[in-house]
TIPABA-706552 format. One line per 8 residues: their letters; for each residue z, x negated, y negated of N, C-alpha, C, O. Coordinates in steps of 0.05 Angstrom, whole numbers, plus 32768, in hexadecimal, padded with zeros to 4 digits. Layout:
BEGIN
a = Z,X,Y,Z,X,Y,Z,X,Y,Z,X,Y; ...
end
This chain:
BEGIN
xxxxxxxx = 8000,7FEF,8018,8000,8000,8000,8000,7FEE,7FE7,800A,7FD8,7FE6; 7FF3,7FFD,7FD2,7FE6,7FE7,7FBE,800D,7FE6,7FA9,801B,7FF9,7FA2; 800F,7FD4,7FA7,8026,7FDE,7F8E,801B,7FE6,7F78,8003,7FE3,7F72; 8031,7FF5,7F68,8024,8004,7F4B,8034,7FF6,7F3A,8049,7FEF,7F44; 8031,7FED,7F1E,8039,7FE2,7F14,804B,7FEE,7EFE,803D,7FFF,7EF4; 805D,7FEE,7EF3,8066,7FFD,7ED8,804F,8009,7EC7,804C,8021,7EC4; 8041,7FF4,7EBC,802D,7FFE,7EAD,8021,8016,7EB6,8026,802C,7EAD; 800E,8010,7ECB,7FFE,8021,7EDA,8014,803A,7EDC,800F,804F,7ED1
xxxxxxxx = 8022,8037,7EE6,8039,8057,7EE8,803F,8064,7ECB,8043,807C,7EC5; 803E,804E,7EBA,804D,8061,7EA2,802D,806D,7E97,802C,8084,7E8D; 8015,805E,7E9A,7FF7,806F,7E93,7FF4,8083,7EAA,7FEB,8098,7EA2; 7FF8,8082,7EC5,7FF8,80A6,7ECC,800F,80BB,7ECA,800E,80D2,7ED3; 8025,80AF,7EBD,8034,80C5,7EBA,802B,80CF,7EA0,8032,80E5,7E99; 801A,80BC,7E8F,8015,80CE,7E76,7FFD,80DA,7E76,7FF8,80E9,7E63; 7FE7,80D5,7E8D,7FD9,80E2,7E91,7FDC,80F7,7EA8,7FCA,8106,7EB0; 7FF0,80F7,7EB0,7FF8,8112,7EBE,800A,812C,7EA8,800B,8144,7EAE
xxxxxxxx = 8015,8121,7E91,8023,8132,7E80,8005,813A,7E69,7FFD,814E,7E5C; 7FFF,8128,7E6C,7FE1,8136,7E58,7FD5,814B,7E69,7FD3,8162,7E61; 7FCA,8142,7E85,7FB7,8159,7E97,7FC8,8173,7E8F,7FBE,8187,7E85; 7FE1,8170,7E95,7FF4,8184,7E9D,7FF9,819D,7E83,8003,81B3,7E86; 7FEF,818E,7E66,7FEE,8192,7E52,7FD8,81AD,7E50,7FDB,81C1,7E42; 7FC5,81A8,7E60,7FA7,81C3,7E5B,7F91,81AF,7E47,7F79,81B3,7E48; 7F9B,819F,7E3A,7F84,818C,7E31,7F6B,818A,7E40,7F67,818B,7E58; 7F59,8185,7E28,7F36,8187,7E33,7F2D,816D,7E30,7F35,815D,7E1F
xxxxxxxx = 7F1D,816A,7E41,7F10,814D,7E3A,7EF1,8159,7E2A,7EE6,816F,7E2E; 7EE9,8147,7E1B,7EDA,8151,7E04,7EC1,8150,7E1A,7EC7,813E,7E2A; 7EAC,815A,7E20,7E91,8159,7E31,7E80,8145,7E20,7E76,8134,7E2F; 7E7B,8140,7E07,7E74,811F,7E02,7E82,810D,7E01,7E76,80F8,7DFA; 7E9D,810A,7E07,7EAA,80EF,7E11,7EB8,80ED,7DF1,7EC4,80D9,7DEA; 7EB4,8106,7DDE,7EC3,8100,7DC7,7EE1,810A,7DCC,7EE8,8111,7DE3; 7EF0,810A,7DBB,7F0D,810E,7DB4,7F19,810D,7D93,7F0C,8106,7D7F; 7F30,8114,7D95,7F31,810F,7D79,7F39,80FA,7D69,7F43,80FC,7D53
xxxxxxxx = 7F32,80E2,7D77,7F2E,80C8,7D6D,7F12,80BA,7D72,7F0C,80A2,7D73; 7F02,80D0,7D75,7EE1,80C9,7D6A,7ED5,80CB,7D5D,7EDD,80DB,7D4B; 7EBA,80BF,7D58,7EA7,80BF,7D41,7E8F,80B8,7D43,7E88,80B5,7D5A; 7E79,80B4,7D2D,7E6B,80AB,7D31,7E68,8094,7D1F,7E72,8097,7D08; 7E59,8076,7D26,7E51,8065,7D16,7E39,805B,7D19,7E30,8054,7D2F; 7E28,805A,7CFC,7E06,8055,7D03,7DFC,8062,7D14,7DED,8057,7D25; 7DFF,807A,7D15,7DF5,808F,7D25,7DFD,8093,7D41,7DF4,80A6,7D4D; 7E0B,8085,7D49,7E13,8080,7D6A,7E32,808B,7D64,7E43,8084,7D54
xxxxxxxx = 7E32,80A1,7D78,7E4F,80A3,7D84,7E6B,8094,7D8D,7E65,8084,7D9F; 7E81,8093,7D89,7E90,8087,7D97,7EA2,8096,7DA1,7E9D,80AE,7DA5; 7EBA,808B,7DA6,7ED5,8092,7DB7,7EF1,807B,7DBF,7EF3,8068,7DCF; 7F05,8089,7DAA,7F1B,8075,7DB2,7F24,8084,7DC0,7F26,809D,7DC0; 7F2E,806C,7DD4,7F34,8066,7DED,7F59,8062,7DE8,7F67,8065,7DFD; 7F66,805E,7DD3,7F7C,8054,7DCD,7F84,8036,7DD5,7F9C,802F,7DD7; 7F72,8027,7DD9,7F6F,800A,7DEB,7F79,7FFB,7DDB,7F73,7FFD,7DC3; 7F92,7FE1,7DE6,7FA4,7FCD,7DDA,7F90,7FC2,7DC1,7F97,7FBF,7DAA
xxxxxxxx = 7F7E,7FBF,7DC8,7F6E,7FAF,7DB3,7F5D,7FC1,7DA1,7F4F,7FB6,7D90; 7F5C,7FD9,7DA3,7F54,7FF0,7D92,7F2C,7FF2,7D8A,7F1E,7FFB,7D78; 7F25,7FE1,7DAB,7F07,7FE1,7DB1,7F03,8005,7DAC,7F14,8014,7DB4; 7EEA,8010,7D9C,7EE1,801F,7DA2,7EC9,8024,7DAC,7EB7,801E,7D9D; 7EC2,802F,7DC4,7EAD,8035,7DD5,7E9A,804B,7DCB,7EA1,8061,7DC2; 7E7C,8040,7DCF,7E69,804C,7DC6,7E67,8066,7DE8,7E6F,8061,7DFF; 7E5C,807D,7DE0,7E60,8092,7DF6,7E4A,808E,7E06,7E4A,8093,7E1E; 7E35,8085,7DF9,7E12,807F,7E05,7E0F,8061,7E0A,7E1D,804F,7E00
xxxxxxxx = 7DF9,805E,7E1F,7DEF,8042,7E25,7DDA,8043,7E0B,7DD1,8056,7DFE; 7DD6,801F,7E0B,7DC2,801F,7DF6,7DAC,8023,7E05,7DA6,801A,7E1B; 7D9A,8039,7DF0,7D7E,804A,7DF8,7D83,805F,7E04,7D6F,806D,7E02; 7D94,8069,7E10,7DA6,807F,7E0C,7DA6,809C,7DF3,7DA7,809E,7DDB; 7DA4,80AB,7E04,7DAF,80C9,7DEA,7DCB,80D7,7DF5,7DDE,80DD,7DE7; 7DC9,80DA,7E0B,7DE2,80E6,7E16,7DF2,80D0,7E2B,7DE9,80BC,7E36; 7E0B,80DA,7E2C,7E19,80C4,7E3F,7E16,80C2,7E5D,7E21,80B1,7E6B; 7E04,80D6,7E65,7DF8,80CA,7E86,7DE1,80C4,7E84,7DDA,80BA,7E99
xxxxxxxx = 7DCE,80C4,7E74,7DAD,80B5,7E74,7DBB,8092,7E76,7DD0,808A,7E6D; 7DA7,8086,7E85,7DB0,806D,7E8E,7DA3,8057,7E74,7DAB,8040,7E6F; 7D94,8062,7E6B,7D8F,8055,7E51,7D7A,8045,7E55,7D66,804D,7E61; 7D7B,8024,7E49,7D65,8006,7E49,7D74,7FFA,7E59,7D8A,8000,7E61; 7D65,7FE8,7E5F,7D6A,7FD5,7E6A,7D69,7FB9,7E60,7D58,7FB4,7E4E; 7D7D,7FA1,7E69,7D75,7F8E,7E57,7D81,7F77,7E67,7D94,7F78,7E76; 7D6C,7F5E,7E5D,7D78,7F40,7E6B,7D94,7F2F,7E56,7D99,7F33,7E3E; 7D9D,7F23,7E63,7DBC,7F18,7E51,7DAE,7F0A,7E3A,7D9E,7EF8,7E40
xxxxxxxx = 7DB2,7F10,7E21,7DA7,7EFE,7E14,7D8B,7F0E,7DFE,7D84,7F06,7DE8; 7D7E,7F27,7E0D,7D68,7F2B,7E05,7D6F,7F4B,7DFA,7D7F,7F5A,7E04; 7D61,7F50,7DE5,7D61,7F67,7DD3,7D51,7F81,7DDD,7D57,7F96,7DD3; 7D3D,7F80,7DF0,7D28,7F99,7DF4,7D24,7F96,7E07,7D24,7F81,7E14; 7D1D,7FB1,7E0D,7D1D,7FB9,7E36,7D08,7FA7,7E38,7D03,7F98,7E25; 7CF7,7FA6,7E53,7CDE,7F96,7E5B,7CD8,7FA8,7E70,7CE9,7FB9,7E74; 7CC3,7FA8,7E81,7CB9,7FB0,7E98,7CC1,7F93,7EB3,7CC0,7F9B,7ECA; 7CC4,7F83,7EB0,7CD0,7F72,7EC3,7CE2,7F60,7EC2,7CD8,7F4A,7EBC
xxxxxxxx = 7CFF,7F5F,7EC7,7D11,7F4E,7EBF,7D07,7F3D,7EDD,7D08,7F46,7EF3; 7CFC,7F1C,7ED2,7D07,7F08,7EDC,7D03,7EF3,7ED2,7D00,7EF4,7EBA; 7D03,7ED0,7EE3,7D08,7EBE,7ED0,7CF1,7EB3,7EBB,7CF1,7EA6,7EA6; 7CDA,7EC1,7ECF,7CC2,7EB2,7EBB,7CC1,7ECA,7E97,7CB7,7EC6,7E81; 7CD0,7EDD,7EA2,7CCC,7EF3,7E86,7CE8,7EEE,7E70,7CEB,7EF8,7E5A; 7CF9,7EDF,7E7B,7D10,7ED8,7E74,7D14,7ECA,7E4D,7D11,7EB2,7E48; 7D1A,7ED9,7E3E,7D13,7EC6,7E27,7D1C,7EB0,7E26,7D10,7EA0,7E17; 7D34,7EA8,7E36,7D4A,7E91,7E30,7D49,7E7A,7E46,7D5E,7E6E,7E4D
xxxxxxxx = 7D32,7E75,7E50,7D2B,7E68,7E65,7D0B,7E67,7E65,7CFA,7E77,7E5E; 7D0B,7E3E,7E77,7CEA,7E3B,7E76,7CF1,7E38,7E9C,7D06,7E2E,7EA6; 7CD8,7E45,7EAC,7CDE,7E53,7EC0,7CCA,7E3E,7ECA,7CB3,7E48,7EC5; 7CC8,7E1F,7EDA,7CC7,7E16,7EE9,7CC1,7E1C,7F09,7CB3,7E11,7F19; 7CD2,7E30,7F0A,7CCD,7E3F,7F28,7CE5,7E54,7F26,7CF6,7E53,7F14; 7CE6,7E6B,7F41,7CF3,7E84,7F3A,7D0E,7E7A,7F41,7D1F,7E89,7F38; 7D1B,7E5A,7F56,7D28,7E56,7F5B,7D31,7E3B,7F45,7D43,7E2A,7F49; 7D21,7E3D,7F32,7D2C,7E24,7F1D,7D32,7E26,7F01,7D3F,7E14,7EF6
xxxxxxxx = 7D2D,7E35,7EF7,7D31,7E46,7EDB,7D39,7E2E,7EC8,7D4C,7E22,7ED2; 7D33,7E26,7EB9,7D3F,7E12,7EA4,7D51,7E20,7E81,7D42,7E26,7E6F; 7D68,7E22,7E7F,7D70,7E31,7E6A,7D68,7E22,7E49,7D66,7E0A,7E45; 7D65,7E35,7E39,7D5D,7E2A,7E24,7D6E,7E2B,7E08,7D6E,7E1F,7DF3; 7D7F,7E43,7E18,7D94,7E4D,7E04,7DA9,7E55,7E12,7DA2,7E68,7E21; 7DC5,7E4F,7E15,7DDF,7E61,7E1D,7DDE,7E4E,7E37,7DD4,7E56,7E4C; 7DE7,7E37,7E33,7DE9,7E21,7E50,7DFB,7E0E,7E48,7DF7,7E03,7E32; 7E0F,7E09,7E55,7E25,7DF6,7E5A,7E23,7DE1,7E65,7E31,7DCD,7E60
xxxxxxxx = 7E0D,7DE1,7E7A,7E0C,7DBE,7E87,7DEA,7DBC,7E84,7DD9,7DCD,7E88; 7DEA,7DAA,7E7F,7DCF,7D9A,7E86,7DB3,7D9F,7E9F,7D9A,7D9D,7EA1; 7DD1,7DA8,7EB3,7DC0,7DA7,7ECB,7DAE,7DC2,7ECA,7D9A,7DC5,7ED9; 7DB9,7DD9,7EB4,7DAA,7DE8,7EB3,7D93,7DEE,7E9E,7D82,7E00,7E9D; 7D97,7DE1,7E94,7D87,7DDB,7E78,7D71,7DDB,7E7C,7D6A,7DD8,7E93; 7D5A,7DDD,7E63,7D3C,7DCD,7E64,7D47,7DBD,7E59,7D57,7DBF,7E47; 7D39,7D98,7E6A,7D3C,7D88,7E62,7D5A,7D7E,7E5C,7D5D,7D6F,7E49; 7D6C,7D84,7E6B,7D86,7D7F,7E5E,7D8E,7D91,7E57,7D98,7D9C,7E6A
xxxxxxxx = 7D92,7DA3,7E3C,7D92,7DB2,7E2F,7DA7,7DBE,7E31,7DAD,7DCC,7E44; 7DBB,7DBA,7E15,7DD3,7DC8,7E21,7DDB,7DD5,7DFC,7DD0,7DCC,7DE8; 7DEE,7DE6,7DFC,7DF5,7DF1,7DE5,7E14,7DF8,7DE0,7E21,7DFB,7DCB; 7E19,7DF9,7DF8,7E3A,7E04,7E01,7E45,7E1F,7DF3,7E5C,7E25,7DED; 7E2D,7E2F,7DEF,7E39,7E4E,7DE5,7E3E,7E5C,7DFE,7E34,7E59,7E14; 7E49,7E65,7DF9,7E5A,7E7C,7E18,7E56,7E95,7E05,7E52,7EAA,7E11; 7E56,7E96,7DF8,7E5F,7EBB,7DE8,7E3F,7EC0,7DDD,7E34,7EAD,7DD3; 7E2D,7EE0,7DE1,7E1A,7EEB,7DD5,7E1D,7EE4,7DBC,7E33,7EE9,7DB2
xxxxxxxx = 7E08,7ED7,7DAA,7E02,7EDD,7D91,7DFE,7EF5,7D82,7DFE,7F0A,7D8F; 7DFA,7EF6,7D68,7DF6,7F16,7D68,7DE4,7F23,7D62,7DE5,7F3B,7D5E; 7DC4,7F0B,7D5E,7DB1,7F10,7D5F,7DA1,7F09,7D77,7D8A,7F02,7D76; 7DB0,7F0C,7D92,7DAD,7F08,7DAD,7DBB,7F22,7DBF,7DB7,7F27,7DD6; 7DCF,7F30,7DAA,7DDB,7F49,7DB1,7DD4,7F62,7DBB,7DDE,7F74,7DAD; 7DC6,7F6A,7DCF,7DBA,7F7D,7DCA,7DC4,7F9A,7DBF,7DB5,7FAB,7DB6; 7DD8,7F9D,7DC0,7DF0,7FB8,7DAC,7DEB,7FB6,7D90,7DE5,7FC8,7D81; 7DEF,7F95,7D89,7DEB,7F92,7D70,7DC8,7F92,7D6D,7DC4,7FA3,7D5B
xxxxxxxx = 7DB7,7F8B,7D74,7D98,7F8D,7D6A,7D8F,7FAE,7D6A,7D80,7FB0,7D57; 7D93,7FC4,7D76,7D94,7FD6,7D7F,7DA6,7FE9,7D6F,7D99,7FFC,7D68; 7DB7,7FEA,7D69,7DC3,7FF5,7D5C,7DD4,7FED,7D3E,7DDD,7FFE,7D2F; 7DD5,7FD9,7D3B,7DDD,7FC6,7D21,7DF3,7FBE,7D20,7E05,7FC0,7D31; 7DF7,7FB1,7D05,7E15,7FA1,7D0D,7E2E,7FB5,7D02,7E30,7FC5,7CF0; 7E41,7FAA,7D18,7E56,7FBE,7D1C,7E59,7FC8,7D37,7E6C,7FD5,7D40; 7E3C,7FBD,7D46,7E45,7FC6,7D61,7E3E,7FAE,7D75,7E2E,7F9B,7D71; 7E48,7FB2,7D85,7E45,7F92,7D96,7E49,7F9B,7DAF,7E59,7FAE,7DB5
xxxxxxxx = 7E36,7F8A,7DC6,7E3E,7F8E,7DE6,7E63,7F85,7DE6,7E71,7F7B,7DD4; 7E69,7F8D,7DFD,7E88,7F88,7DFE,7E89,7F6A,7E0E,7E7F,7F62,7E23; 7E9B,7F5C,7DFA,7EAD,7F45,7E13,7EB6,7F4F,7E35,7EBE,7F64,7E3F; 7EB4,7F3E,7E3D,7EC7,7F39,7E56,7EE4,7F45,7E61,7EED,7F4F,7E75; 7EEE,7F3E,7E43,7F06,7F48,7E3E,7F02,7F6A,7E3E,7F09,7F78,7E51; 7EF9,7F74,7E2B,7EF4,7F88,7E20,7EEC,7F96,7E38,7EEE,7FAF,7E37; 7EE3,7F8D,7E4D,7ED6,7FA7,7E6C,7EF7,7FA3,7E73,7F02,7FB3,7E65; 7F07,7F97,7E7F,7F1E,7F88,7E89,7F30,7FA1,7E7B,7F3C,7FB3,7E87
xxxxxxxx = 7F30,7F9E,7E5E,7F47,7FAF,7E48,7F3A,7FCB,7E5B,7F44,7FD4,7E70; 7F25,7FD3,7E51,7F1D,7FF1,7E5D,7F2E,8003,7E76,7F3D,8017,7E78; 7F1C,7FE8,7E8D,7F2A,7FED,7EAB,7F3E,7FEF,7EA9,7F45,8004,7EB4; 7F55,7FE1,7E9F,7F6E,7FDE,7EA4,7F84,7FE9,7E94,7F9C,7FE4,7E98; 7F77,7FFF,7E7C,7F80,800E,7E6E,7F7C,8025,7E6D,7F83,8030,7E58; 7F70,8034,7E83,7F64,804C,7E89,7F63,8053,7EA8,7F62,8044,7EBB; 7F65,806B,7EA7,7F60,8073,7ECB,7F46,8080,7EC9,7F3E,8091,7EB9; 7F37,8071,7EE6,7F17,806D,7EE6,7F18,8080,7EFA,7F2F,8083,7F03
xxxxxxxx = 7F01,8091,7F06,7EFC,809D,7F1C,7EDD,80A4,7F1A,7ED0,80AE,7F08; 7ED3,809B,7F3C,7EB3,809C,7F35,7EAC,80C7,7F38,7EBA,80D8,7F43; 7E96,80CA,7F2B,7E96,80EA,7F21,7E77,80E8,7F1C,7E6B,80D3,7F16; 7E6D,80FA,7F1F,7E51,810C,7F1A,7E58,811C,7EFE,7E6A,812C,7EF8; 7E42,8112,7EF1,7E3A,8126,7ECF,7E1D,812C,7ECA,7E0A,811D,7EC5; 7E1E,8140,7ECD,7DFA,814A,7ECE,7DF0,8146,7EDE,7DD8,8148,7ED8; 7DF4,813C,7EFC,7DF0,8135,7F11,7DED,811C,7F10,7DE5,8110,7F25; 7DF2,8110,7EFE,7DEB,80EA,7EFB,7E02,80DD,7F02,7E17,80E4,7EF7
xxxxxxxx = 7E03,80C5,7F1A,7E22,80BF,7F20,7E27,80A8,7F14,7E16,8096,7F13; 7E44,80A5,7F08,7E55,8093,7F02,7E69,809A,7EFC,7E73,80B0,7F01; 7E76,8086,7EF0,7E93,8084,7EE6,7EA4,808F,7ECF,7E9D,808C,7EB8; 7EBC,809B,7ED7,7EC4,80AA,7EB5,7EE6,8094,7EB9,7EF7,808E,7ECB; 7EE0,808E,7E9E,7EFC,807B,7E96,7F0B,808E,7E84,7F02,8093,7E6E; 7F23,8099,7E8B,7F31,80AB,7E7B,7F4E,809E,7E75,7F5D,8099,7E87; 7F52,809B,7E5B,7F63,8099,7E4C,7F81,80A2,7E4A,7F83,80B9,7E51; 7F97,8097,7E43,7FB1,80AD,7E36,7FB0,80BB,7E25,7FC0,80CE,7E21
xxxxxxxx = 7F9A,80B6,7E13,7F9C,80C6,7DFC,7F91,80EA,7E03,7F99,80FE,7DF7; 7F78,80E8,7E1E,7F71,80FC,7E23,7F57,80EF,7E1B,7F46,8100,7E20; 7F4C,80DD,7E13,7F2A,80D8,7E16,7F21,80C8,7E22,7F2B,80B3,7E28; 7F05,80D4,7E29,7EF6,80C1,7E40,7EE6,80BB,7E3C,7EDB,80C5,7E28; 7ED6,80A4,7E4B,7EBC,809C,7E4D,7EAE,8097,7E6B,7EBA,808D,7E7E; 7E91,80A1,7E6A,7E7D,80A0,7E81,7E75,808A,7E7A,7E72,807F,7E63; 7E6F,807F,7E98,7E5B,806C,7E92,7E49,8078,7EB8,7E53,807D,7ECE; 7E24,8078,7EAB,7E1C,8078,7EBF,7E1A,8065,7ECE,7E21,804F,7EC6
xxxxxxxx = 7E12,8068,7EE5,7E13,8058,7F0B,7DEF,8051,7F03,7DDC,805A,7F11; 7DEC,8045,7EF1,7DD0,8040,7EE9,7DBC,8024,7EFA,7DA3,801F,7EFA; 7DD0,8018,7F05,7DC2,8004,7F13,7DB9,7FE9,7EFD,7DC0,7FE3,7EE7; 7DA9,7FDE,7F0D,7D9F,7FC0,7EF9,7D85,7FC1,7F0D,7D80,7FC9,7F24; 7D71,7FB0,7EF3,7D58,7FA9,7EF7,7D54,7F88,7F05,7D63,7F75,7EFE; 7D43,7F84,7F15,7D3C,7F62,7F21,7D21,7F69,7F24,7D1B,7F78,7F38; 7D0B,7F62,7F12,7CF4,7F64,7F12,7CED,7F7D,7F06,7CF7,7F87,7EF2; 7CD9,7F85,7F16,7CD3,7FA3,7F0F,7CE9,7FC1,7F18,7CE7,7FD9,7F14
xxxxxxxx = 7CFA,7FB1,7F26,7D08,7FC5,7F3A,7D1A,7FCF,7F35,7D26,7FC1,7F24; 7D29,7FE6,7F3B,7D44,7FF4,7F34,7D52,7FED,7F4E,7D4A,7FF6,7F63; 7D6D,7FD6,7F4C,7D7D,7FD2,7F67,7D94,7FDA,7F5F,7D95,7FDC,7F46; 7DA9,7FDF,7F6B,7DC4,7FE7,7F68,7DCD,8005,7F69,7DE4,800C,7F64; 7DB9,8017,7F71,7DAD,8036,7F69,7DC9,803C,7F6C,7DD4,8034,7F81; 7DD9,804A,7F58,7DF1,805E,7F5F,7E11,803F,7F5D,7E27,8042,7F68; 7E09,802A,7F4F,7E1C,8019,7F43,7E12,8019,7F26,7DFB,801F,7F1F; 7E2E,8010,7F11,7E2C,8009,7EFE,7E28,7FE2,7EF3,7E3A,7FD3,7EF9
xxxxxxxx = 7E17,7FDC,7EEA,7E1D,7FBC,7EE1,7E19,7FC2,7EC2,7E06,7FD0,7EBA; 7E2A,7FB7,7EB5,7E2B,7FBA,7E93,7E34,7F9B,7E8D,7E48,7F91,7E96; 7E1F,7F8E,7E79,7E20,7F74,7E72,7E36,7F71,7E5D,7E39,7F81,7E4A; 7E48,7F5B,7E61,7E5F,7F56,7E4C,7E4D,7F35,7E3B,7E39,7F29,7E41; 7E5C,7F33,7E2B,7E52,7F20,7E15,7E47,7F07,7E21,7E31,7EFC,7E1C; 7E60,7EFC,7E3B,7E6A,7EEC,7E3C,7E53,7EE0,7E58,7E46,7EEB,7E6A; 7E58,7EC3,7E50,7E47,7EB3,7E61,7E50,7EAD,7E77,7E68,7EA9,7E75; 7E48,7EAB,7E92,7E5A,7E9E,7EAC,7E57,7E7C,7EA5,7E42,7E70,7EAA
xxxxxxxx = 7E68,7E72,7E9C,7E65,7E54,7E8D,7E66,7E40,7EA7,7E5C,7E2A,7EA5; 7E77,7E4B,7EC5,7E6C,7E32,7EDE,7E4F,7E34,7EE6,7E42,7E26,7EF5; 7E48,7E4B,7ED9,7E25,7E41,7EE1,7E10,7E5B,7ED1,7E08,7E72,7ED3; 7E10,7E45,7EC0,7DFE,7E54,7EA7,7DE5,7E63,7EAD,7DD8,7E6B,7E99; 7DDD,7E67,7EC3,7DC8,7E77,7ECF,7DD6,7E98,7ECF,7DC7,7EAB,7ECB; 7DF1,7E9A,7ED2,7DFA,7EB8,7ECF,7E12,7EB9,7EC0,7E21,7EA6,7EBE; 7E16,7ED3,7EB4,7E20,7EE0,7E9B,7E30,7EEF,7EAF,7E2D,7EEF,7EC8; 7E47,7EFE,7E9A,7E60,7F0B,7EA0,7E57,7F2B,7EA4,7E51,7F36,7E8F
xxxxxxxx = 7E57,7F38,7EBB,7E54,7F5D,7EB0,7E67,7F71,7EBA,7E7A,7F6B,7EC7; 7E64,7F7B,7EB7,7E80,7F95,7EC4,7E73,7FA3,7EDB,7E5D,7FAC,7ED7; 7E7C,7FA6,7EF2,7E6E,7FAD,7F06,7E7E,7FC7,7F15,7E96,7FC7,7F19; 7E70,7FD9,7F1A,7E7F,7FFC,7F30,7E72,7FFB,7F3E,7E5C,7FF0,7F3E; 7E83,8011,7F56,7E71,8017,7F6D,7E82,802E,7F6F,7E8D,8039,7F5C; 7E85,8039,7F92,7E8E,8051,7F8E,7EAA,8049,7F90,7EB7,805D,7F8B; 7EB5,803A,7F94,7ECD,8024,7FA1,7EDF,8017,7F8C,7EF7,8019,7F92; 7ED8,8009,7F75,7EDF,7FF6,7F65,7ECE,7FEF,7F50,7EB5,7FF4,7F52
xxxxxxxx = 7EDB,7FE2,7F38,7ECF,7FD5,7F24,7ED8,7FBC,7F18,7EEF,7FB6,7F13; 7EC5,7FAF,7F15,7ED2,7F91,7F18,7EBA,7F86,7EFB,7EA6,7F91,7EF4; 7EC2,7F75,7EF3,7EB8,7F59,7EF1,7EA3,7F4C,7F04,7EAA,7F4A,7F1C; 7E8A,7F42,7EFD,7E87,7F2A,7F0C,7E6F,7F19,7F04,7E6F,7F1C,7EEC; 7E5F,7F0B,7F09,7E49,7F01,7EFA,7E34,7F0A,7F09,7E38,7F17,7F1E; 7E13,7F04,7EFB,7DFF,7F0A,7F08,7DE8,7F04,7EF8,7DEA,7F08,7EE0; 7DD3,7EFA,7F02,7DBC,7EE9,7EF5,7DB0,7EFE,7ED5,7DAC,7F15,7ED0; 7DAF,7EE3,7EC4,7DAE,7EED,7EA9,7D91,7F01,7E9D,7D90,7F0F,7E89
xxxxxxxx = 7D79,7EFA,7EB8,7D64,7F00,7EB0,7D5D,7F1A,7EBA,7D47,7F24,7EB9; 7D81,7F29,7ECB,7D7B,7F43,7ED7,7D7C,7F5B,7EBE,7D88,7F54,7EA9; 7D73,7F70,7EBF,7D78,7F80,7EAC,7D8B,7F97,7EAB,7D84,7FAC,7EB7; 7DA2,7F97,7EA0,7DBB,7FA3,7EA1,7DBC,7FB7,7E8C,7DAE,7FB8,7E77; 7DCD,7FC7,7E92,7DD0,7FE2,7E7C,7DE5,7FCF,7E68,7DEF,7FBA,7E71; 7DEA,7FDA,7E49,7DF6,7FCB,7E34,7E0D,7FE9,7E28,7E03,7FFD,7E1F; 7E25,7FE7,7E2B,7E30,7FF9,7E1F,7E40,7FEE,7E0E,7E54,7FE1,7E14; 7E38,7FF3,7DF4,7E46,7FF1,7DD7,7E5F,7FFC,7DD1,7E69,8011,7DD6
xxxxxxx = 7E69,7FE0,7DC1,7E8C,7FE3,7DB5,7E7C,7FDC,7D91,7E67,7FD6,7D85; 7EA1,7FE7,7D8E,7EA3,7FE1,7D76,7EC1,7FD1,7D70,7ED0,7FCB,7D83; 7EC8,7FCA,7D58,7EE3,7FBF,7D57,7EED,7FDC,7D4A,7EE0,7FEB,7D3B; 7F0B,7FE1,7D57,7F16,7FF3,7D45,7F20,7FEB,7D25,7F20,7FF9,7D10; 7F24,7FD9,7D28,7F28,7FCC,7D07,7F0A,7FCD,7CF7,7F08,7FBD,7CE5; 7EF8,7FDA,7CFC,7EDF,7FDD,7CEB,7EE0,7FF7,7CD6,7EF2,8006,7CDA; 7ED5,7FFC,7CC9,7ED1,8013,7CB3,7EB4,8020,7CBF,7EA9,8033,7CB3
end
């Protein structure tokens, strides 16, 4: 049996006195600590660090359309994520990729080539190119704060499957089971992968993303030139 932690107990006893309450969850993932900014929706979550979550993927209108697709690093969908289409790489062979930008050692580099950035730029952002500034893909941290500040359960909305992360405050967020692109292809059918900022820095060939299934959500890395859904934050300290 798994232990429960204080934490974890004192967030379902307050999400058991809220249920218990007759409270609604809003059907766009709003509440009354939402809004809109630059035209995009959000939703506080009440999260230690006061991230607010965009309700839509980018390219997105509603919160179960699965939205664009995009490589770590790159601003606009494509018809084939791989290494030769890759902006941030000179592609040698499909098993040699040379990085040109966002590489820590040498060995992955063109030519050497190293820069030692680990964190998205923010004209490399795709939240921010897409929607403007004020909004940014989420850190590492920021999927981590989510999971671990919310009770997740996988759920069907409009018949589209994924995940609803529900809150103490009483608000939630979907995220669809949208899968990821490797070439021309849709793999993962009925999992979520959502790209975080952050670089996998022991081997600069893959980046940080948030990963579901019907089971669990985790963290983990996965090649930069695959094409992942992007779900937009904001800082709560913004205007």
């Amino acid at each position: 049996m798994k232990k429960v932690t204080k934490a974890v107990a004192a967030l379902m006893l307050t999400m058991a006195v809220f249920c218990a309450a007759g409270c609604k969850k809003d059907p766009d993932n709003g509440g009354n600590n939402s809004g809109i900014y630059n035209g995009h929706k959000y939703v506080d979550l009440g999260l230690p660090s006061g991230t607010l979550w965009a309700t839509c993927n980018v390219g997105a209108d509603s919160p179960e359309e699965y939205g664009d697709y995009f490589a770590w690093g790159e601003t606009r969908p494509k018809d084939s994520y791989t290494w030769e289409s890759y902006i941030y790489a000179e592609c040698i062979s499909y098993s040699d990729p040379r990085l040109t930008k966002y590489c820590t050692s040498s060995d992955f580099g063109n030519i050497g080539f190293t820069d030692d950035l680990i964190t998205l730029q923010p004209e490399d952002d795709a939240a921010t190119a897409n929607w403007g500034s004020g909004w940014c893909m989420p850190t590492a941290d920021q999927w981590r704060e989510l999971r671990d500040n919310t009770f997740t359960s996988r759920t069907t909305r409009n018949g589209v499957e994924g995940r609803l992360f529900t809150a103490a405050n009483g608000n939630s967020l979907f995220l669809p089971a949208a899968g990821c692109r490797d070439g021309s292809s849709l793999d993962e059918a009925g999992s979520g992968c959502y790209w975080s900022t952050s670089l996998y820095t022991y081997c600069p060939y893959y980046a940080r993303f948030f990963y579901f299934d019907s089971g669990d959500c985790s963290m983990s890395d996965i090649n930069r030139n695959f094409g992942l859904s992007v779900r937009a934050v904001r800082s709560g300290l913004q205007n």
